[in-house]
C-alpha positions in Angstrom: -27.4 -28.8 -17.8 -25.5 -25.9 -16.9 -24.8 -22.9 -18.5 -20.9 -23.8 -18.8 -22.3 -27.3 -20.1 -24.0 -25.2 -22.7 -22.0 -22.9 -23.6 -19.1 -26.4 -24.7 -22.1 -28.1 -26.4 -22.7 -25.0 -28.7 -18.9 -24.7 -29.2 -18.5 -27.8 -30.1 -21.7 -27.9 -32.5 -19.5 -25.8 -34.2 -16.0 -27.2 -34.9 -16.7 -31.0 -34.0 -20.0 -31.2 -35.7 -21.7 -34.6 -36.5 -21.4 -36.5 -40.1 -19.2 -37.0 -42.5 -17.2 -34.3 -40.6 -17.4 -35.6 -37.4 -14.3 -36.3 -35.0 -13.5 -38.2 -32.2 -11.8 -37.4 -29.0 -10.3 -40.9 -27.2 -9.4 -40.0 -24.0 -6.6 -42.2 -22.6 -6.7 -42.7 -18.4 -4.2 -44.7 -16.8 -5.0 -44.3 -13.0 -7.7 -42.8 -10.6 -5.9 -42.2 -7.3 -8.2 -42.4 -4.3 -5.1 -40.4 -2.6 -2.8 -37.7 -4.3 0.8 -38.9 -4.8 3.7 -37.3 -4.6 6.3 -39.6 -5.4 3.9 -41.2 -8.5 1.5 -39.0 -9.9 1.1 -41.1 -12.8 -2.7 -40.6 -12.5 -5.4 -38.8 -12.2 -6.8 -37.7 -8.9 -10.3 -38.8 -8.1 -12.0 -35.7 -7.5 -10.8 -34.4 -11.0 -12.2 -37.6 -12.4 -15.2 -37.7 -11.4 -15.4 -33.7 -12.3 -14.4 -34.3 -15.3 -17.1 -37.6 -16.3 -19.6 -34.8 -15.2 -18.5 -32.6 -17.7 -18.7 -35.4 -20.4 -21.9 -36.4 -19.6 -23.8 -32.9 -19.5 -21.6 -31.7 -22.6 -20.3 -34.1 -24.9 -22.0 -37.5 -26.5 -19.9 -40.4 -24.9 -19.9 -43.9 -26.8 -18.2 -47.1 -26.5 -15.2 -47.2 -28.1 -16.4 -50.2 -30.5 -19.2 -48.5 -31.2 -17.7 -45.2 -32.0 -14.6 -46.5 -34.0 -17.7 -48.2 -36.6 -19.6 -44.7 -36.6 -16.6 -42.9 -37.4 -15.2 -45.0 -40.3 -18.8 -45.1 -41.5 -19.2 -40.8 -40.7 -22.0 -41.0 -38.6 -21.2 -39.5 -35.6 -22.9 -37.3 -33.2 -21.4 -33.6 -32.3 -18.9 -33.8 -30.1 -18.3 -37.5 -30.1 -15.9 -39.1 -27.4 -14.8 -42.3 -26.0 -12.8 -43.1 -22.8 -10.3 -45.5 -22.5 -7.9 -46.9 -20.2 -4.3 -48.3 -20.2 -2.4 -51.7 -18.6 -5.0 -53.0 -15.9 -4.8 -51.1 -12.9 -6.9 -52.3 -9.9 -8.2 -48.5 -8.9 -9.9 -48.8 -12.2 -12.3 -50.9 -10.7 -12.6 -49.6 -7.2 -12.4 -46.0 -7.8 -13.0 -45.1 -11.6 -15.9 -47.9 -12.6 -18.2 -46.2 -10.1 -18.2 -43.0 -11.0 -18.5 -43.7 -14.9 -21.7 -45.7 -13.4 -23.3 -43.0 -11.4 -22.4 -41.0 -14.3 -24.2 -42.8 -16.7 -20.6 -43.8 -18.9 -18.6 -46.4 -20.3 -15.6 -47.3 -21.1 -12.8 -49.6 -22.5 -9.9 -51.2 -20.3 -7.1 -52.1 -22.2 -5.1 -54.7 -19.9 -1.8 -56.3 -20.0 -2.6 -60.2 -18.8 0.6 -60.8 -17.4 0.0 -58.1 -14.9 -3.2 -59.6 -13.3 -3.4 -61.5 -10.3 -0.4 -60.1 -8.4 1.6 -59.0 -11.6 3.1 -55.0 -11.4 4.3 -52.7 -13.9 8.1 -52.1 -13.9 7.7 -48.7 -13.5 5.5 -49.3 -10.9 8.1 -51.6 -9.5 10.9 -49.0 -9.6 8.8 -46.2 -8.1 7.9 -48.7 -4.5 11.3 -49.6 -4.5 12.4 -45.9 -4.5 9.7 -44.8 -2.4 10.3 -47.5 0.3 14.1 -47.5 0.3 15.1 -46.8 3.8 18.5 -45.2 2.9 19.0 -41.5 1.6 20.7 -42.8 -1.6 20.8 -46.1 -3.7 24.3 -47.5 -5.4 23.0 -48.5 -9.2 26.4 -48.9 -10.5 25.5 -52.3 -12.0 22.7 -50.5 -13.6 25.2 -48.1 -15.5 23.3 -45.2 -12.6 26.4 -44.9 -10.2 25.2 -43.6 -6.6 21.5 -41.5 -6.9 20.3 -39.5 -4.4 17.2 -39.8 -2.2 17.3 -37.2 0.4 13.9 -35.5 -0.3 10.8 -35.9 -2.3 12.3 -34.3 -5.5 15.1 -36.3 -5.7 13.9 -39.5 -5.0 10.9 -38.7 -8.0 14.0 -37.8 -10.2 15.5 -40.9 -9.5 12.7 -42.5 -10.4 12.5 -40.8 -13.7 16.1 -42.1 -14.7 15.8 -45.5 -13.3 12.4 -46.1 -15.4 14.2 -44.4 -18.7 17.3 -46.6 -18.2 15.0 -49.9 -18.6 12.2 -48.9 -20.5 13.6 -50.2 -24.0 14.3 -53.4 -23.0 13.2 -56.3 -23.7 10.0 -57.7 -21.0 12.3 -60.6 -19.5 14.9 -58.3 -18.9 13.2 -55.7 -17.5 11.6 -58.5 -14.9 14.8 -59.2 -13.9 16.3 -55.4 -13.5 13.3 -54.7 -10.9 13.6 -58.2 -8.9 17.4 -57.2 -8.5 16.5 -53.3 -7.8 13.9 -54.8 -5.1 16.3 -57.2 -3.9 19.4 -54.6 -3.3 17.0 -52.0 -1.3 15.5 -54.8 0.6 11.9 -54.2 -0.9 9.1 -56.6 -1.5 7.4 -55.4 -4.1 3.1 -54.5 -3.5 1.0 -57.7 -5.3 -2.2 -55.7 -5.5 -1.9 -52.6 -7.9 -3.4 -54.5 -10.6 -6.6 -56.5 -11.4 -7.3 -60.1 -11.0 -9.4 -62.1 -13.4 -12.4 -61.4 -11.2 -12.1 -57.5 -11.7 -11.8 -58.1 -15.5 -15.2 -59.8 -14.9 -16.8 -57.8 -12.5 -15.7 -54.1 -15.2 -17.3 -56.7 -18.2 -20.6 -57.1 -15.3 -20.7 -53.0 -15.3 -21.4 -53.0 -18.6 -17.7 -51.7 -19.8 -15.1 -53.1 -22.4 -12.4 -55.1 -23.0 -9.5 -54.5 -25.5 -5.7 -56.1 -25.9 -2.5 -54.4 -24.8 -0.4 -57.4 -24.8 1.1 -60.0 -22.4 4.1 -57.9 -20.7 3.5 -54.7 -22.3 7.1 -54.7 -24.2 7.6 -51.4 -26.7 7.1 -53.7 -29.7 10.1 -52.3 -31.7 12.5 -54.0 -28.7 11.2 -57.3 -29.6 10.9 -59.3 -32.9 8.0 -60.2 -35.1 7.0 -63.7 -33.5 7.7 -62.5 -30.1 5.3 -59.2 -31.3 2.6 -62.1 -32.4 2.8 -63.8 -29.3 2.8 -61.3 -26.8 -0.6 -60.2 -28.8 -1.7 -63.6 -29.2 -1.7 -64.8 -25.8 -2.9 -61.6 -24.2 -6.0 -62.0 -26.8 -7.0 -66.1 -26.2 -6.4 -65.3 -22.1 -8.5 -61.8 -21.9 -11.5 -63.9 -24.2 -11.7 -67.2 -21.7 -11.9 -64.4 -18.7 -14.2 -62.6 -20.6 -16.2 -64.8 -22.7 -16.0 -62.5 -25.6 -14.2 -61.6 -28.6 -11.7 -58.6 -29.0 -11.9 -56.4 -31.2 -10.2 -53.2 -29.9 -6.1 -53.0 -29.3 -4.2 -50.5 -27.6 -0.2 -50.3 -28.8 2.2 -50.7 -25.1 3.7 -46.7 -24.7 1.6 -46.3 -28.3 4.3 -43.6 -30.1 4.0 -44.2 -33.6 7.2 -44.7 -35.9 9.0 -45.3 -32.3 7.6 -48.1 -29.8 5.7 -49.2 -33.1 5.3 -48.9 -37.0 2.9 -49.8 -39.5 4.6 -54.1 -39.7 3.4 -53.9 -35.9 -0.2 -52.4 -36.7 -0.4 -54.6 -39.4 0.5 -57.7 -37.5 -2.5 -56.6 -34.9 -4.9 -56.8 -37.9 -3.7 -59.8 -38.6 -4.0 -61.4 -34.9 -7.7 -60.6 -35.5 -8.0 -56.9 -34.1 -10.8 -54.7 -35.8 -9.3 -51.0 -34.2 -6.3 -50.0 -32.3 -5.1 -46.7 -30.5 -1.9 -45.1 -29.7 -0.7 -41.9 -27.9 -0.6 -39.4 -30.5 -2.5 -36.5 -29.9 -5.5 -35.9 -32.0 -8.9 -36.9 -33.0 -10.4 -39.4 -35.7 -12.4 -38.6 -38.4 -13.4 -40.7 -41.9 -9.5 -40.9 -42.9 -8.3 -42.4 -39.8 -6.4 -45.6 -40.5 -8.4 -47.5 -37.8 -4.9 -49.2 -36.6 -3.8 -46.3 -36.0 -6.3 -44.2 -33.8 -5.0 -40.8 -31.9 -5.8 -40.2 -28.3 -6.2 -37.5 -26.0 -4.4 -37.8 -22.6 -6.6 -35.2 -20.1 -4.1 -33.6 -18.0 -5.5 -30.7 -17.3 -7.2 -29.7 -13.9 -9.1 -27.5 -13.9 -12.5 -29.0 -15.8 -13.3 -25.9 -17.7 -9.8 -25.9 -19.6 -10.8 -30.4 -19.7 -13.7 -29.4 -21.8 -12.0 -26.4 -23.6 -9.1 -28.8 -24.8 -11.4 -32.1 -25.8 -14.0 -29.3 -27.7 -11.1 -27.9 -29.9 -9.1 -31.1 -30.4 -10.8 -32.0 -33.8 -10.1 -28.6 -35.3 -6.8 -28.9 -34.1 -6.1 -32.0 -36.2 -7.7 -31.0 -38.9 -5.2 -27.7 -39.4 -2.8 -30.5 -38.4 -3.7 -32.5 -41.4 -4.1 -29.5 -43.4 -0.4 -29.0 -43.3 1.4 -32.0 -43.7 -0.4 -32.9 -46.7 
């Protein structure tokens, strides 16, 4: 252990103790780029990764998600108690990221969107290849509402991407297929079939000794889309993700995961109805004994330097605490 490893453990001894006041720090990853990116740097960059599993494993006591959602709704945590979790399927999860949680000694849960493996993509995936491959210094997305954007240089072609991807976001899954195809189809762009898992590397991450939760089929913001369609998007992700794995699901994660805006409590409750013992979102915080357990905070780890990683994920339970403290 190091002295800096010592130094968090004894802070967070302190303000994330064990017990009945225990918390626990989620940590939400999306990507683990082998290369940085600078047209989509929605990731993080595989040296601060595996920096950063270091750091959890000399200073912090990491659990299973499943495992830790039961010890927190019971208060019997450890110190510093945190999970790790990641978001829609991507296929560097299992080439890049599995690995090092291995050689760290870590697990973790993979939240994937079934409609995305075996040659599926995310639409914002979708829109940033398009923009990144178009061969032209602008793109005419008048039919889009967009008029004429530029793509002259790095900075304006991530800017485009940024409007394109907030333009379609809201709606609804079959919709949004069909806005990318047409985006692909006017820039003369076949779209990448191998971002996301197959079957085989739900399998092989399930092998490794890491978990399986639900995000649904297509990944819609569940406030686009109605109550059955909410059911079956969570339904169908569920039966497909349990005959790949061979095991029940008990762990959810809500698609974009704002509360009280891409879903509200009718959607959490219809989760716990589709059989779902916990689900997590993307508010920031930590969970403690009062966490609704369909309704569990995450932390999103953006920071890169590893000191200010472990500063952040030491303090987050005293932060929601004070956070409690004053909306009640």
């Amino acid at each position: 252990m190091t002295l800096e490893h010592a130094l968090i453990r004894g802070l967070g001894n302190v303000i994330a103790p064990g017990g009945r006041q225990g918390r626990l720090a989620v940590l939400m990853y999306h990507r683990v780029l082998a290369q940085a990116d600078p047209i989509h740097d929605f990731g993080t960059p595989v040296a601060t990764f595996d920096a950063q599993m270091a750091a959890l494993a000399g200073a912090f006591n990491v659990l299973p998600l499943a495992e830790a959602v039961e010890r927190m709704h019971a208060g019997d945590l450890p110190p510093r108690a945190v999970a790790i979790t990641f978001d829609d399927g991507y296929r560097d999860n299992v080439d890049v990221a599995c690995p090092i949680l291995r050689r760290h000694g870590l697990t973790a849960t993979f939240f994937i969107a079934t409609a995305m493996l075996d040659g599926g993509i995310m639409f914002h995936d979708a829109v940033s290849e398009v923009i990144r491959r178009c061969p032209s210094d602008h793109i005419d997305l008048a039919w889009l509402g967009l008029g004429t954007l530029k793509l002259d240089a790095p900075g304006s072609r991530c800017a485009a991407i940024e409007r394109i991807a907030r333009a379609i976001k809201p709606v609804a899954p079959a919709q949004r297929a069909e806005i990318t195809r047409k985006l692909a189809d006017s820039a003369g762009i076949a779209l990448p079939t191998d971002l996301m898992m197959t079957e085989d590397h739900v399998r092989q991450l399930v092998a490794s000794g890491m978990e399986i939760g639900g995000h649904t089929h297509d990944h819609p913001i569940l406030t686009s889309i109605g109550d059955d369609e909410v059911r079956e998007q969570i339904l169908i992700n569920r039966r497909r993700l349990e005959s790949i794995t061979g095991r029940t699901l008990t762990l959810f994660a809500y698609p974009n995961g704002k509360p009280n805006q891409d879903y509200t409590a009718r959607h959490a409750a219809i989760v716990r109805e589709c059989g779902y013992r916990a689900a997590v979102n993307t508010a920031y915080g930590s969970g403690g004994t009062e966490t609704d357990l369909m309704q569990i905070p995450r932390v999103a780890p953006w920071e890169m330097s590893t000191r200010g990683f472990m500063l952040r994920l030491a303090a987050v339970g005293q932060r929601t605490r004070r956070l409690h403290t004053s909306a009640a």
